[in-house]
PyMOL Python script that loads the backbone (N, CA, C, O; Angstrom):
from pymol import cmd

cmd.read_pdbstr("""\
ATOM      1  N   UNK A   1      16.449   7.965 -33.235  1.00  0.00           N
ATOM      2  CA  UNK A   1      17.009   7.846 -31.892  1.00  0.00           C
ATOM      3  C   UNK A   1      16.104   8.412 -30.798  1.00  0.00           C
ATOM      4  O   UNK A   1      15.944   7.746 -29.775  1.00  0.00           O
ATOM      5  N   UNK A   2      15.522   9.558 -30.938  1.00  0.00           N
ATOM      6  CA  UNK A   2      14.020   9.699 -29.827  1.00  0.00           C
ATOM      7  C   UNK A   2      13.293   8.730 -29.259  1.00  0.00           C
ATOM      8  O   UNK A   2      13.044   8.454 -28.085  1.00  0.00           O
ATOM      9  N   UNK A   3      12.936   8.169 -30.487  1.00  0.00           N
ATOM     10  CA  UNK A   3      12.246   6.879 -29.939  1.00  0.00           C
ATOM     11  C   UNK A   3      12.846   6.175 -29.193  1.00  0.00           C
ATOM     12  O   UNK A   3      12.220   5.683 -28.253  1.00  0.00           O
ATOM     13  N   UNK A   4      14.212   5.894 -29.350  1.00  0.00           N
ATOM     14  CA  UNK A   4      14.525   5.099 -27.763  1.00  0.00           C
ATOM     15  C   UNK A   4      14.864   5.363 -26.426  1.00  0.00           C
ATOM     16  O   UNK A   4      15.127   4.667 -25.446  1.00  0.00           O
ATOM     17  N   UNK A   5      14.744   7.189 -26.783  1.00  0.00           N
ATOM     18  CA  UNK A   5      14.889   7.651 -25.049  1.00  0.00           C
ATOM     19  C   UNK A   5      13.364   7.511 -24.581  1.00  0.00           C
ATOM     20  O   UNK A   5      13.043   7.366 -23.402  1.00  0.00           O
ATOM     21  N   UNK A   6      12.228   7.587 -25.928  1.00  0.00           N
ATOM     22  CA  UNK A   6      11.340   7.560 -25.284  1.00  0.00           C
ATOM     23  C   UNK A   6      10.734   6.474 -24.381  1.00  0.00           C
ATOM     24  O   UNK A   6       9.917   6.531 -23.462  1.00  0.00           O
ATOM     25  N   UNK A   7      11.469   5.373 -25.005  1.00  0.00           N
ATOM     26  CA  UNK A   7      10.962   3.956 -24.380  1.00  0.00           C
ATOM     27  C   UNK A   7      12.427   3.938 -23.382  1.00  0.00           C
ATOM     28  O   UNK A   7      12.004   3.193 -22.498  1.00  0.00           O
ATOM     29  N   UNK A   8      12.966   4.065 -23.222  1.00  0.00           N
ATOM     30  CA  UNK A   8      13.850   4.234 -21.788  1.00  0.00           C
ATOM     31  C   UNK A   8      12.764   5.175 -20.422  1.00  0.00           C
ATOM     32  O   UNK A   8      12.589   4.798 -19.263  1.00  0.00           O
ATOM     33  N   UNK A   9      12.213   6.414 -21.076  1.00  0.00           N
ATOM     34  CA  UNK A   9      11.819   7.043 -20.199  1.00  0.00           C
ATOM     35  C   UNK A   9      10.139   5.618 -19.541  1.00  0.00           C
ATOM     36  O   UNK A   9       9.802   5.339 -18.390  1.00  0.00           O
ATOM     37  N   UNK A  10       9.607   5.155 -20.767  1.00  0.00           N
ATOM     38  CA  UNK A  10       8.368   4.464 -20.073  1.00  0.00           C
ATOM     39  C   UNK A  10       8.434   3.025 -19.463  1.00  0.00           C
ATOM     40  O   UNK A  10       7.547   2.274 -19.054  1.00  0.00           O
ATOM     41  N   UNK A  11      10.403   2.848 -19.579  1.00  0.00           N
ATOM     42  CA  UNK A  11      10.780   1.687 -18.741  1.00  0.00           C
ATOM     43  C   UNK A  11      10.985   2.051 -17.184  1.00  0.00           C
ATOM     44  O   UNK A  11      10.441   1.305 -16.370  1.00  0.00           O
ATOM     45  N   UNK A  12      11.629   2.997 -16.782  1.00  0.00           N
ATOM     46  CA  UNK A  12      12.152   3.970 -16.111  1.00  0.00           C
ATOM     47  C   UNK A  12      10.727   4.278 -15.428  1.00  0.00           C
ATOM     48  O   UNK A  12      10.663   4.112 -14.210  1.00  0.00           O
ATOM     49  N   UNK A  13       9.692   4.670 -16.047  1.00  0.00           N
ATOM     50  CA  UNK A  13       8.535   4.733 -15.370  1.00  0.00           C
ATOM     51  C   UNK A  13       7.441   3.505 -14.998  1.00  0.00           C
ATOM     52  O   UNK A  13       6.475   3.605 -14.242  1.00  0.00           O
ATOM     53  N   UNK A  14       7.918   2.205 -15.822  1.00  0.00           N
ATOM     54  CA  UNK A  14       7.530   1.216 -15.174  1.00  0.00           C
ATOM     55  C   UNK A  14       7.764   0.731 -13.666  1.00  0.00           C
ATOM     56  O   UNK A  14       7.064   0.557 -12.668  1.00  0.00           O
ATOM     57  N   UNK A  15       9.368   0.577 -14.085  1.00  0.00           N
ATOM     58  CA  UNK A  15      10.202   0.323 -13.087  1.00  0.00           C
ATOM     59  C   UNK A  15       9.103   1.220 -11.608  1.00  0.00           C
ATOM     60  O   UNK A  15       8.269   0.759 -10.828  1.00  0.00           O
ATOM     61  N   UNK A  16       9.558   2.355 -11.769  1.00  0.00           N
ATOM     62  CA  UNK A  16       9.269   3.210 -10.409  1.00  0.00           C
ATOM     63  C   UNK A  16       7.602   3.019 -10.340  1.00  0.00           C
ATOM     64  O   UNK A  16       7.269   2.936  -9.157  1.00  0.00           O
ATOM     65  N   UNK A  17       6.790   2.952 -10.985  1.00  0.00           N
ATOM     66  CA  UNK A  17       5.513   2.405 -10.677  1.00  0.00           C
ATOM     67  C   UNK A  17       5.460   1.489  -9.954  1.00  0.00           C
ATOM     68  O   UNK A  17       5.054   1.753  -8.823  1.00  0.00           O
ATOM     69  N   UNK A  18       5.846  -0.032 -10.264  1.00  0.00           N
ATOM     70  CA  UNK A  18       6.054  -1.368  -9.610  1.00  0.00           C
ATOM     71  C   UNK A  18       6.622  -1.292  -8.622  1.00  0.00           C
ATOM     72  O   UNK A  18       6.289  -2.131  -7.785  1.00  0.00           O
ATOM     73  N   UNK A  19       7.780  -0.248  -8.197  1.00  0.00           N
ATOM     74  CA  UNK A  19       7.908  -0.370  -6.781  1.00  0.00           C
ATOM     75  C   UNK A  19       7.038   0.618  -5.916  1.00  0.00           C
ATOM     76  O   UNK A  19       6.895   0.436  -4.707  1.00  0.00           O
ATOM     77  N   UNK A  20       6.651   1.327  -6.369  1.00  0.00           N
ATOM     78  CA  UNK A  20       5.483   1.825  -5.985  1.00  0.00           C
ATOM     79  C   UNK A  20       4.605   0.976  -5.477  1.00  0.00           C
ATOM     80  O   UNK A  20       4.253   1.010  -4.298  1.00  0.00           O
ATOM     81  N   UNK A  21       4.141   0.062  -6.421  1.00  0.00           N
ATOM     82  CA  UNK A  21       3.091  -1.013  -5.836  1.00  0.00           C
ATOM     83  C   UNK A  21       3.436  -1.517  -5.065  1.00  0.00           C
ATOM     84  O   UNK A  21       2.702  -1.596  -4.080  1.00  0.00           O
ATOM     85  N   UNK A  22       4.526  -2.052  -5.043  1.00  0.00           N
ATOM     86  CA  UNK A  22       5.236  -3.408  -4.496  1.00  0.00           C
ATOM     87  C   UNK A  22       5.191  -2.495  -2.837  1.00  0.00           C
ATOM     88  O   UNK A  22       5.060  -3.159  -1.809  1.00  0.00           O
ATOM     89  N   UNK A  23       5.288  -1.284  -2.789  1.00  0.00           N
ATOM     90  CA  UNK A  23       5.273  -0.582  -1.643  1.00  0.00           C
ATOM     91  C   UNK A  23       4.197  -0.560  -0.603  1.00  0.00           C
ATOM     92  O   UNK A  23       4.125  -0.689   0.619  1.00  0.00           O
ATOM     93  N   UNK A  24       3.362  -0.331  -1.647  1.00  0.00           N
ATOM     94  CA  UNK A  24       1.829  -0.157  -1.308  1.00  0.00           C
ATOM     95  C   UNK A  24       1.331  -1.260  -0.958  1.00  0.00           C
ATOM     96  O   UNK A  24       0.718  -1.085   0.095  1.00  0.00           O
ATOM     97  N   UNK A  25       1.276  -2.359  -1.316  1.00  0.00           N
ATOM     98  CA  UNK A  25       0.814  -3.882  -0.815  1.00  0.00           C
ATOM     99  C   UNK A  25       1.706  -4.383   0.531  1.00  0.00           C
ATOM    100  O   UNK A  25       1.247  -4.945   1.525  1.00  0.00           O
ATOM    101  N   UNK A  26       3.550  -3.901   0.194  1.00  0.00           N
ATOM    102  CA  UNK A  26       3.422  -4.035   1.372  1.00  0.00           C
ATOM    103  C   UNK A  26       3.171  -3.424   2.747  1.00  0.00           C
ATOM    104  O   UNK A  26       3.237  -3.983   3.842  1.00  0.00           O
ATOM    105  N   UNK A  27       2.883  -2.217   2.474  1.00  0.00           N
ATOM    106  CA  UNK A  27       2.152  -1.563   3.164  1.00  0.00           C
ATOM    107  C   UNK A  27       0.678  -1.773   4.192  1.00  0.00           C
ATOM    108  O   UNK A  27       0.336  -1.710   5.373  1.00  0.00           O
ATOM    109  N   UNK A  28      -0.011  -2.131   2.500  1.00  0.00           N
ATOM    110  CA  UNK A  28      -1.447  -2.875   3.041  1.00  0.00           C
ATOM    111  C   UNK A  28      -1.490  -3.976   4.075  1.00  0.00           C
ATOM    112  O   UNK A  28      -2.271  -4.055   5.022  1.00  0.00           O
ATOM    113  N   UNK A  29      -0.178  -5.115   3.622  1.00  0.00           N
ATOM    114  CA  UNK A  29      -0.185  -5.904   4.542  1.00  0.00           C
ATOM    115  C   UNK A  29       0.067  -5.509   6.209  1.00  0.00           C
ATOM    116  O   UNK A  29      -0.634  -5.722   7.198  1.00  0.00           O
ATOM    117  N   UNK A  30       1.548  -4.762   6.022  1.00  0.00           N
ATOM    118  CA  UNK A  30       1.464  -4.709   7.236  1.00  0.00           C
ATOM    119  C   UNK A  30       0.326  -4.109   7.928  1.00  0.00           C
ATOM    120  O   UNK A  30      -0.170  -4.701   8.887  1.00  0.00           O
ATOM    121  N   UNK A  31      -0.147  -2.945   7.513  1.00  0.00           N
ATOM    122  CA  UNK A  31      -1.713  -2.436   8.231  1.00  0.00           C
ATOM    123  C   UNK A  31      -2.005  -3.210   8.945  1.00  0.00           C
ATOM    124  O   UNK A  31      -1.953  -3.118  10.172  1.00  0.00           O
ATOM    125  N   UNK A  32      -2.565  -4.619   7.960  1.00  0.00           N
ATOM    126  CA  UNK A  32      -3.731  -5.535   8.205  1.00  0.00           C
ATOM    127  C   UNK A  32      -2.880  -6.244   9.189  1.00  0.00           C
ATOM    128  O   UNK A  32      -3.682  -6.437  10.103  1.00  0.00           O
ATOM    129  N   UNK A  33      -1.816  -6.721   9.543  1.00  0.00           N
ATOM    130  CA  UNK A  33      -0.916  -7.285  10.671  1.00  0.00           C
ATOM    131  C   UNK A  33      -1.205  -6.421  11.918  1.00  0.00           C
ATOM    132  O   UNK A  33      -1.682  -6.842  12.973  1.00  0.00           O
ATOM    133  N   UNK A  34      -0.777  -4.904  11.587  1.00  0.00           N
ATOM    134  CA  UNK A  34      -0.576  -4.194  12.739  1.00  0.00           C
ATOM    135  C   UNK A  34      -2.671  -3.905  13.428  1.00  0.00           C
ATOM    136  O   UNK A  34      -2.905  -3.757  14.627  1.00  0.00           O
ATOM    137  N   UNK A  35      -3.537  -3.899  12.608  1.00  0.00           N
ATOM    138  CA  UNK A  35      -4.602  -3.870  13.007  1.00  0.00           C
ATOM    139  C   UNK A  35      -5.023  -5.702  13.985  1.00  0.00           C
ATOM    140  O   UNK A  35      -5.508  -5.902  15.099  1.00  0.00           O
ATOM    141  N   UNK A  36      -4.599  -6.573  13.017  1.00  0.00           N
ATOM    142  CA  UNK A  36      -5.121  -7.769  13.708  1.00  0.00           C
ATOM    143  C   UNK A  36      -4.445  -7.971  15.050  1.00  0.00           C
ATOM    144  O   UNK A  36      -5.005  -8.259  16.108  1.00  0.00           O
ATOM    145  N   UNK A  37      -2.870  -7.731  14.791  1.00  0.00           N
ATOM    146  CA  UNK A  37      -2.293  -7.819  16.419  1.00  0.00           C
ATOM    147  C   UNK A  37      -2.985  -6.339  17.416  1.00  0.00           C
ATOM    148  O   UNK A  37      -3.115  -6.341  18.640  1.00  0.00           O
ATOM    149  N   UNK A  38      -3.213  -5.599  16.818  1.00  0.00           N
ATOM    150  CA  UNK A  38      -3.963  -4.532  18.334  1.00  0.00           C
ATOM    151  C   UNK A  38      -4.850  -5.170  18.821  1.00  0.00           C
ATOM    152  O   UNK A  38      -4.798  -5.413  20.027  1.00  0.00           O
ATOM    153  N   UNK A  39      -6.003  -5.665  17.982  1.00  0.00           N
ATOM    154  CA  UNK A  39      -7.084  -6.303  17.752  1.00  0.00           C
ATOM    155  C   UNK A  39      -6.740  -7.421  19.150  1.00  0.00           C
ATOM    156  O   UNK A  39      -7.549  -7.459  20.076  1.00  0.00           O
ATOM    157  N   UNK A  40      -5.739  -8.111  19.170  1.00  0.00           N
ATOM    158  CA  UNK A  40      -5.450  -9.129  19.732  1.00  0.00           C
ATOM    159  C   UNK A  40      -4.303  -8.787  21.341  1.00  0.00           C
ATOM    160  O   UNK A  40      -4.236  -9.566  22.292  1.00  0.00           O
ATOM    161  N   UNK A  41      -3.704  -7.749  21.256  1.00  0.00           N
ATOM    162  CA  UNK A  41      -2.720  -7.011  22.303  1.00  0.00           C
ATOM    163  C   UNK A  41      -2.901  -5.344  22.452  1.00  0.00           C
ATOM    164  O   UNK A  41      -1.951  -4.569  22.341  1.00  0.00           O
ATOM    165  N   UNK A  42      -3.960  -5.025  22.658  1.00  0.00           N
ATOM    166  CA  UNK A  42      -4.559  -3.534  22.610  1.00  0.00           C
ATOM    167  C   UNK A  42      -3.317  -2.980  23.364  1.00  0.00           C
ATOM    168  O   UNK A  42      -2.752  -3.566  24.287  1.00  0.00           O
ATOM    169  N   UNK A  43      -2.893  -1.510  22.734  1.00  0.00           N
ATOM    170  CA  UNK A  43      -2.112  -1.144  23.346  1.00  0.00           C
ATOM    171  C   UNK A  43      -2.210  -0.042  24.639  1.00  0.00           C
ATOM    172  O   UNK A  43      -2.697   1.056  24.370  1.00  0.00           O
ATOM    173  N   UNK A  44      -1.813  -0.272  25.875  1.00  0.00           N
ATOM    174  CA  UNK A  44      -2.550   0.505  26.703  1.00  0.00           C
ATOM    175  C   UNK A  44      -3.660   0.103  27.446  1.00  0.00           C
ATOM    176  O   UNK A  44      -4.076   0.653  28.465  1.00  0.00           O
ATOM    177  N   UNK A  45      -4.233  -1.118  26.759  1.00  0.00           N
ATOM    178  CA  UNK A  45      -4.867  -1.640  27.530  1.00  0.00           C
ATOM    179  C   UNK A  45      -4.918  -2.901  28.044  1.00  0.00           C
ATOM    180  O   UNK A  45      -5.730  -3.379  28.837  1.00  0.00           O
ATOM    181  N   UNK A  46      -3.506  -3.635  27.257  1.00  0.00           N
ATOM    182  CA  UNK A  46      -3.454  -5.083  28.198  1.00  0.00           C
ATOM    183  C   UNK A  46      -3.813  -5.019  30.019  1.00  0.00           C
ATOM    184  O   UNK A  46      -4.450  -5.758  30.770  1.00  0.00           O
ATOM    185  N   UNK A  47      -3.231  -4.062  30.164  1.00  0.00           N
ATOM    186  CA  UNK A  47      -2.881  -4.314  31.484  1.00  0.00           C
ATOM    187  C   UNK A  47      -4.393  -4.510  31.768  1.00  0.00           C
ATOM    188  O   UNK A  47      -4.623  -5.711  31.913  1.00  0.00           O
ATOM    189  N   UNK A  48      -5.173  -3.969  31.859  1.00  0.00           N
ATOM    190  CA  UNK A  48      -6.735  -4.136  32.204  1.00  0.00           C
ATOM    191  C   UNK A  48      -7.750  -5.583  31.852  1.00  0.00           C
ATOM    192  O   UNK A  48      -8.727  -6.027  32.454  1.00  0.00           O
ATOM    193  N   UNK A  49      -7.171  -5.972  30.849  1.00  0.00           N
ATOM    194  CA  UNK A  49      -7.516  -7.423  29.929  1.00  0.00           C
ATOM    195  C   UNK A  49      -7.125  -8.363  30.759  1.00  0.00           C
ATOM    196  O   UNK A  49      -7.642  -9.469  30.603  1.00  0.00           O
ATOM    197  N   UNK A  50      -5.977  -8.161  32.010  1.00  0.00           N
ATOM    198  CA  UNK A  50      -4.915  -8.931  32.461  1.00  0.00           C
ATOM    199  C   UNK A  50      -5.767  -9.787  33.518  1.00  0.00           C
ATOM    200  O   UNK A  50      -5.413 -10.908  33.884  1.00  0.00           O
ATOM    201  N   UNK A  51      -6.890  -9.160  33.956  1.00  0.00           N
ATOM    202  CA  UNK A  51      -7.644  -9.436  34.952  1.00  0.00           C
ATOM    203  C   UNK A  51      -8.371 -10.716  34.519  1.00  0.00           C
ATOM    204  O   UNK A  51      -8.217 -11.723  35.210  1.00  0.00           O
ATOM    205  N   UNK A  52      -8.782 -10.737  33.944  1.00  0.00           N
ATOM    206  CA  UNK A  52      -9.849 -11.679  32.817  1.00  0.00           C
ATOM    207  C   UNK A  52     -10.099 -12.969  33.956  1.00  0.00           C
ATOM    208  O   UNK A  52     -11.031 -13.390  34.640  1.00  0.00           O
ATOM    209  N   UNK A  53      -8.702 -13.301  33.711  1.00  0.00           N
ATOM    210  CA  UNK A  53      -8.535 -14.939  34.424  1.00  0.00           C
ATOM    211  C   UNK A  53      -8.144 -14.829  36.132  1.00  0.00           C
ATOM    212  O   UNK A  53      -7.024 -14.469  36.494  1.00  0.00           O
ATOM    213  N   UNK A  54      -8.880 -15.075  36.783  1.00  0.00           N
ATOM    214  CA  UNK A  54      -9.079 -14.646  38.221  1.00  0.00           C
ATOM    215  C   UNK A  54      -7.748 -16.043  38.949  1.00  0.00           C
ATOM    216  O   UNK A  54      -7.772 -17.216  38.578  1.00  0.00           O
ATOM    217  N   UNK A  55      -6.814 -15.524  39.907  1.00  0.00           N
ATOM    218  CA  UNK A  55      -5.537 -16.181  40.220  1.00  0.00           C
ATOM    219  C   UNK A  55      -5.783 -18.093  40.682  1.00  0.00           C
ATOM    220  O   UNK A  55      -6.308 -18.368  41.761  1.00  0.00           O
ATOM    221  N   UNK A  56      -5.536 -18.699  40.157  1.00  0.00           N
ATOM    222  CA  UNK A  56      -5.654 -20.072  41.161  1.00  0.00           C
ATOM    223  C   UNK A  56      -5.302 -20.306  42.158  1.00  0.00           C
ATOM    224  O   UNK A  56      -4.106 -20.454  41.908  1.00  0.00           O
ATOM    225  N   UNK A  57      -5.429 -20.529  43.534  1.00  0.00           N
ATOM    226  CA  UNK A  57      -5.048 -20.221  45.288  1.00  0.00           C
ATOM    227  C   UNK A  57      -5.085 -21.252  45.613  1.00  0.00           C
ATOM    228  O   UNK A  57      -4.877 -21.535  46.793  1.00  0.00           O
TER     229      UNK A  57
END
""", "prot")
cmd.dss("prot")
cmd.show_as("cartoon", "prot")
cmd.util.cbc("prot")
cmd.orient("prot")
């Protein structure tokens, strides 16, 4: 009977690994979202970017 708490305990530690990962990637992703949109809407500095395109009159 040990033996099957032991393999309960390295399911139990699968389990919480994989969401671990599953955490971490989505993690990574968002990064890579939240870096490409600054990249693209700097924060703090739109307003200055805003100029770019000079008014049509």
């Amino acid at each position: 009977m040990p033996d099957a708490m032991s393999q309960d305990d390295k399911l139990i530690d699968l389990s919480t690994e994989r969401a671990k990962r599953v955490h971490d990637l989505n993690e990574k992703r968002l990064n890579e979202v939240r870096q490409a949109f600054e990249q693209a809407m700097p924060l703090g500095k739109a307003k200055k970017k805003s100029k770019n395109k000079p008014k049509k009159r």
